[in-house]
N, C-alpha and C positions, 0 to 999 in steps of 0.2 A: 227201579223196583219191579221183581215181577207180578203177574196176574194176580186178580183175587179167587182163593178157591172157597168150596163151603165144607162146611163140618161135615156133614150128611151127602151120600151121594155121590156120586161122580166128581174125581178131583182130575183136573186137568195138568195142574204143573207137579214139580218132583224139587223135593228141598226145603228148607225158610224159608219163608217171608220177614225180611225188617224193614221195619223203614230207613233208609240211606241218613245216616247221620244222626242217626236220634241219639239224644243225650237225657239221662237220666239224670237228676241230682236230686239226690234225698233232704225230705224234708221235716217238716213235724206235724202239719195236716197234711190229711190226703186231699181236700179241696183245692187247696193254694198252690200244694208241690203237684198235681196234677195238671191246673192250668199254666203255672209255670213251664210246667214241661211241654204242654201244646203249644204253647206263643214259642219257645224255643224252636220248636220242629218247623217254624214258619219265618223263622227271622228274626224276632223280639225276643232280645235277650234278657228278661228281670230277674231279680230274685225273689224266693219266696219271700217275703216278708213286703216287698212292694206287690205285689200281684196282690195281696192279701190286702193291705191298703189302701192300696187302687179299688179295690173291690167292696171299700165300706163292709169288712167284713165283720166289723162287730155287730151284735144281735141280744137280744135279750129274750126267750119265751118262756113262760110258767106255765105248764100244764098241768093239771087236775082232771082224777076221776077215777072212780072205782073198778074201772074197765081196763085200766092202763096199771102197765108195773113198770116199775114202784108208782104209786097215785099220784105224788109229787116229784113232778121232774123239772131240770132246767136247763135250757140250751142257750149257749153263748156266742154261736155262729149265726147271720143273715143267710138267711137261705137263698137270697140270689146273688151271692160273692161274684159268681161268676158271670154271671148277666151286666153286673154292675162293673165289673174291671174291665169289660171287653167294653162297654157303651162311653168309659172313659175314656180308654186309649183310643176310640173311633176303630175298633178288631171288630171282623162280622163273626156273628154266633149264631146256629142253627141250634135251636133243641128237636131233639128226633126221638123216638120211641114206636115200639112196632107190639100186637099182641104175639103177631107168629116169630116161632123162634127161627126158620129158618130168614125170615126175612130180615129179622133184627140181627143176624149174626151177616147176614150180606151187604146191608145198610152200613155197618162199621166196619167192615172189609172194603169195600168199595168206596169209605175215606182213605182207612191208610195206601191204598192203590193211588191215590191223588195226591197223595202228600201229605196229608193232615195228620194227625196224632189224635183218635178219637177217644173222649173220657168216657167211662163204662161206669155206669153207676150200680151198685153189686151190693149183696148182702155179704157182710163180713164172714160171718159162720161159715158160709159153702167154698172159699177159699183157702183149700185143705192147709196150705203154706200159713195162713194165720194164725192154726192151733185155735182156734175158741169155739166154745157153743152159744154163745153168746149174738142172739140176733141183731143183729146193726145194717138196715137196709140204705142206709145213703152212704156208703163208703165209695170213694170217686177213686178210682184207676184208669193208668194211660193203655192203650193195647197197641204197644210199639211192636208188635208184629204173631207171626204163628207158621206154625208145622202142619201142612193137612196130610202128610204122612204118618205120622207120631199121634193126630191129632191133638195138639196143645195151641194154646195159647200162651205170648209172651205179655206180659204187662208188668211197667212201671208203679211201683206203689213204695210212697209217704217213704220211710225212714229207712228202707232196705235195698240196699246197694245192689247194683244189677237189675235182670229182669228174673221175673218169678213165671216159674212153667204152671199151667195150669190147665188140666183137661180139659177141651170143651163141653165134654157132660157135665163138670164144676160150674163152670164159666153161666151155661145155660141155666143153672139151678140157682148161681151167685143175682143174676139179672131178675130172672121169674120171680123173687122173693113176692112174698108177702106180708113180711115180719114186722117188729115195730121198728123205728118210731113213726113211719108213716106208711104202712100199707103197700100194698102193691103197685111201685114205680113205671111198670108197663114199658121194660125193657127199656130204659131210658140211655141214648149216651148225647153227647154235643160233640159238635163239629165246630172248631177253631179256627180261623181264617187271620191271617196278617191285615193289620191296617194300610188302605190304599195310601197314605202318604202319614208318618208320623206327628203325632201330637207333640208338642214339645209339653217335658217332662214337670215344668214347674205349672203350666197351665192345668196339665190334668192332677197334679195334686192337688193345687188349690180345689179345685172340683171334687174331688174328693174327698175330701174334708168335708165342706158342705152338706155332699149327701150321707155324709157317715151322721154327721149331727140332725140334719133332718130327718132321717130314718129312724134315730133312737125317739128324736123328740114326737113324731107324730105316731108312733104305737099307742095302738089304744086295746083294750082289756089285758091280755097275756101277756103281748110282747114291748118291746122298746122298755123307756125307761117309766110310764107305769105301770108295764106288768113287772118289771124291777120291784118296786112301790109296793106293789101289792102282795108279792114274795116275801119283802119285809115283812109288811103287817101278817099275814099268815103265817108267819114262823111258828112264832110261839104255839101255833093250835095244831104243828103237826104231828105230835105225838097224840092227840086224842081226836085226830080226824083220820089216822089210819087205818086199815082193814083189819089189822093184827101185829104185832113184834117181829113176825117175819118181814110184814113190810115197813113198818118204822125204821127196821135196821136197814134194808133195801132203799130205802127214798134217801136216807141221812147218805150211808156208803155210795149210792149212784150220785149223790149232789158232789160227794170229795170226786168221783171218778170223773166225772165231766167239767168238773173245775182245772183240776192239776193233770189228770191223763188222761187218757182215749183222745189223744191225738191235739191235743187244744195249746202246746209247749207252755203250758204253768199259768196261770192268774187268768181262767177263764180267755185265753186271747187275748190277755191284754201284754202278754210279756210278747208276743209275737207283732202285738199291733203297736208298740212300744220302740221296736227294732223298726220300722215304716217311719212314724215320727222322727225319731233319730234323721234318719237317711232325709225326711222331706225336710227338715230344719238345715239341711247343709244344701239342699235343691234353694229352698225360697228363705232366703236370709231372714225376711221379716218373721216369719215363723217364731225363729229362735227365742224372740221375744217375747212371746207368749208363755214359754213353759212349758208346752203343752205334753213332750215326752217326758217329761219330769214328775209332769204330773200321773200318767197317764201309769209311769211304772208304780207310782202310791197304791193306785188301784188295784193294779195285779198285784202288789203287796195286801192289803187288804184281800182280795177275793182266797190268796193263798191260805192266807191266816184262817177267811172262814171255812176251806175245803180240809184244811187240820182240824177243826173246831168238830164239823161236819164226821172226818175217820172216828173221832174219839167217839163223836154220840152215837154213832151205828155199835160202837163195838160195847157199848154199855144198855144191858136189856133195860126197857120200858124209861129211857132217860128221854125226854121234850130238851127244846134248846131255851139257853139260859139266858137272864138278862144282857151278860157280857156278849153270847154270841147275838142274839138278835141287835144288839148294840154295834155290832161288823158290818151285821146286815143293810142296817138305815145307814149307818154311815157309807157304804157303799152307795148305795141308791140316791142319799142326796148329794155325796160326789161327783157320780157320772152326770146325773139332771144338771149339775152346774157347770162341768165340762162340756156338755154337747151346745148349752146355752152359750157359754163364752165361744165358743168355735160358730157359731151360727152368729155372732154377733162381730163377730172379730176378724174372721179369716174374709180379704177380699175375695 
């Protein structure tokens, strides 16, 4: 591979840059299909759907507040998937972030010059190829290489085939975000490194399982499975705790979008974390026995049912949700509480 050059300034070489051998495979998060794709560039072959489960990546948080749009939200992904899959498989993880753009654009040039496959953590909106206006500042992309002639950037992203060119005046404005749902990232990307000697593969599952169920059981206010809990019981009052019918209709509509789309493949994460089970039950035989993808696809069934529940009451002015829907609801919530229980009690 050659040199690393910068966006700005003096470029020293003439042509692409890629990384030698990088292999893109599209996926259905950008979280999972990007770390998939860095353990890739380093040796580890998984697929998305182990990466994902490797990574305890289910999550639960409810937020509230009149400051936030829509006032009630809900996320379905653990925010450190990736911390969590790499501390599995024994993979080193740097997280890095810079205020200057020129230094954070060299920071992740000067992985892929070493090999690595660094993830860019970017707001959605300023990645013209996206098409949205729509602010989304945790979206994770590979930067499998760049032009500092053309000035562009190459990166891998989620469900689309090849690489996406992307200016670095984009690129830089994708990074700087400020936007919801969390603020300004501070040019954040991670650095992936291969495990000094492999984990075998039935150990870190079992291991992971564990901390997927410990993680849900020990949230406490918003997140895990009581701020699940607590999402039920507030159901029923969010039509008369919202700001107005534009955001009634906004909070219901954004609960169907991050259930079934924006990148989750269907049932909150659970039809993704569904395909992981599957693959671990054919890893560690005793598994099987549990049930536990069995179970676990019920759920994404249920979650689906209430993100349709969810489109219809957006799309009906000043409608609250109804006994049957809040009835999805609890029955989800004390679902998952007893799935994470039996997996914490069961899985050696």
């Amino acid at each position: 591979m050659r040199g690393v050059g910068l966006p700005r300034g003096r470029v020293d070489i003439l042509g692409p840059v890629i990384l030698a051998g990088f292999q893109h495979r599209p996926g259905v998060h950008c979280g999972s299909t990007a770390l998939s794709n860095a353990l890739r560039a380093r040796g580890l072959d998984l697929a998305e759907h182990m990466v994902f489960g490797l990574g305890a990546g289910l999550g639960f948080y409810y937020l509230t507040g009149s400051s936030q749009s829509p006032t009630h939200a809900i996320f379905g992904r653990h925010l450190r998937l990736e911390q969590t899959a790499c501390a599995v498989l024994w993979a080193g993880i740097v997280d890095r972030k810079e205020d200057d753009p020129a230094r954070a654009w060299d920071g992740a040039a000067q992985a892929l010059a070493r090999g690595l496959a660094p993830i860019l953590i970017t707001d959605l909106r300023h990645l013209p190829y996206a098409g949205t206006r729509t602010a989304f500042n945790w979206h994770s992309v590979v930067l499998a290489g760049y032009d500092p002639e053309r000035r562009v950037a190459f990166l891998a992203d989620t469900e689309r085939e090849g690489l996406c060119e992307v200016a670095f005046d984009d690129l830089e404005r994708a990074r700087a975000s400020d936007g919801p749902p969390f603020g300004y990232t501070g040019r954040q990307w991670m650095e992936i490194e291969a495990p000094a000697r492999e984990r075998p593969m039935a150990e870190a599952v079992t291991d992971a399982l564990r901390r997927q169920a410990r993680g849900m059981l020990e949230g406490r206010g918003p997140s895990g499975v009581a701020g699940l809990e607590r999402f039920a019981e507030d159901l029923p009052d969010w039509s008369r705790s919202v700001s107005g019918e534009a955001d009634r209709s906004w909070s219901f509509r954004f609960g169907y979008q991050v259930i079934e789309r924006r990148g989750t493949g269907g049932g909150f994460f659970r039809v993704l974390y569904t395909r992981f089970l599957e693959e671990a039950e054919r890893l560690v035989p005793s598994l099987a026995r549990l049930g536990l993808s069995a179970r676990m696809r019920e759920l994404a069934g249920r979650w689906t049912a209430l993100a349709q529940a969810f489109k219809t009451l957006s799309e009906a002015p000043g409608a609250g949700a109804p006994p049957p829907v809040v009835g999805i609801a609890r029955d989800i919530a004390g679902g998952e509480r007893h799935f994470y229980e039996e997996v914490a009690a069961l899985v050696p």
